[in-house]
N, C-alpha and C positions, 0 to 999 in steps of 0.2 A: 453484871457479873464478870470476873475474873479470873474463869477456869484457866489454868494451864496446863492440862492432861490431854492426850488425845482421847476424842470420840470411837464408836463401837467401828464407825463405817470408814474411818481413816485407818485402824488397825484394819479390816478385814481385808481392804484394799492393798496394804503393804504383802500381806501374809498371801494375798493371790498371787499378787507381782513378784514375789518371792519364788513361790512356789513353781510359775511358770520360767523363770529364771533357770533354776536346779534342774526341772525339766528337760529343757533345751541344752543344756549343759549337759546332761549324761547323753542326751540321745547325738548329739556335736561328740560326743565321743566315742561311740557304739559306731558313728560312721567312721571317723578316721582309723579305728583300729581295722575296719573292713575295707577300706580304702589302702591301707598299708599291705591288708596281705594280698589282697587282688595286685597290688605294683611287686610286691616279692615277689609273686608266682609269675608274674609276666616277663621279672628282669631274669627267674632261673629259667626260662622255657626257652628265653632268649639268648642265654648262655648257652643249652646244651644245643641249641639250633647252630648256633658260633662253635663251637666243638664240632658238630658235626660236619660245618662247612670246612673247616682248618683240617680236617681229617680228609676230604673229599681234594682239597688243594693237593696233596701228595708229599709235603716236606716233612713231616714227622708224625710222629703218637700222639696224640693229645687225649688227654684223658681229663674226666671231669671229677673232682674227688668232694663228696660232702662229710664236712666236718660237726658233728651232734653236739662235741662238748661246747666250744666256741658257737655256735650260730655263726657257720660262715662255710662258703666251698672252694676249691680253688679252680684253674685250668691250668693244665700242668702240661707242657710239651717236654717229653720222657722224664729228666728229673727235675727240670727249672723249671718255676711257677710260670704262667703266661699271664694271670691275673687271678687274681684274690679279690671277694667278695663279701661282707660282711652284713648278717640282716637287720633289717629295722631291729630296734627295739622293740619287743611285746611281740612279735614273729619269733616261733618256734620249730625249727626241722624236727621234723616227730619220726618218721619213719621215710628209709627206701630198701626196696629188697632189689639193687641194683647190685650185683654180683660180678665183678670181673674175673677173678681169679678161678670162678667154680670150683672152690673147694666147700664141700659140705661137710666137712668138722667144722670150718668156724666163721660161718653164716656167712650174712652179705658183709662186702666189705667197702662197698658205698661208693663204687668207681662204676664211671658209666665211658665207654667209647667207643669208635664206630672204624668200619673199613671205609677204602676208597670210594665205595658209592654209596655212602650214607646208611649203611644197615647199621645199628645196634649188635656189637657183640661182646662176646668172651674171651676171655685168653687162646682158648682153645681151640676159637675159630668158630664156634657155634652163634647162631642169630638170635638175639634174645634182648626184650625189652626190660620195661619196671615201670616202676612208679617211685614219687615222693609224695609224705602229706604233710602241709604246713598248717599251724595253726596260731591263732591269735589267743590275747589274751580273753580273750569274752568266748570261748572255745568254738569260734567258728573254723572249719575247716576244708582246705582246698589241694586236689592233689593234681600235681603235673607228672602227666602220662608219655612214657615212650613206647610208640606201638612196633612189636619185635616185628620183624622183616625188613617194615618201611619206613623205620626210625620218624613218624609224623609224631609231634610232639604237640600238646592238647591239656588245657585246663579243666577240669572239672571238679564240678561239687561232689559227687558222687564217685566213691570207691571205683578202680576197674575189676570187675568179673574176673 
């Protein structure tokens, strides 16, 4: 005989190998989207910790500013940039209630900067932390914590209190 079709167990075979293929494929990408934002949150935690050194040096104001529209933030010594930042792709800045100005008509305005011994504060003079929370596209999500007083800056999975 001279069949030239495939058999029942040569399909099921391709359709496993298939199968486990797409598999691995989605779950190879489930990690790099959580692999991207865990290196975001590490390169902005690493930022504001560099802000807050540049601050404790004593030459200028730096200030850290985040940008929602763009996905990006800058460091800004008074008016000229000190470095611009741009995030991965599929990384989203979601929210920070980082307030410099402390005017409460018109919310946070997304600037975070420190006095000479590294606290966290205000325009005003006042000591005062925040947070940011990023998130990916598969909506996981990670916030970097500035703790008010002692400016420690800290990733977590979980909201701060």
């Amino acid at each position: 005989m001279d069949n030239k079709g495939f058999t029942l167990l040569e399909t099921m075979v391709v359709l496993v190998i298939t199968t486990i293929f797409v598999f691995f494929a989605f779950a190879t990408d489930k990690h790099l989207n959580s692999q991207k934002l865990n290196a975001a949150a590490a390169m902005i935690a690493e930022d504001i910790r560099l802000t807050q050194q540049l601050n404790m040096k004593q030459d200028g104001l730096y200030t850290i500013i985040f940008d929602f529209v763009n996905e990006r933030y800058y460091i800004r010594k008074h008016m000229v940039i000190y470095k611009k930042v741009n995030l991965p792709g599929g990384i989203d800045l979601v929210y920070t209630n980082f307030d410099f100005d402390n005017n409460p008509h018109n919310g946070p305005d997304h600037r975070l900067s420190f006095n000479t011994r590294g606290e966290p504060i205000r325009a005003n003079g006042v000591l005062i932390g925040g947070h940011l929370s990023l998130k990916d596209n598969d909506g996981n999500t990670l916030y970097v914590i500035v703790a008010s007083i002692t400016g420690r800056v800290r990733i977590d999975t979980s909201p701060p209190p």
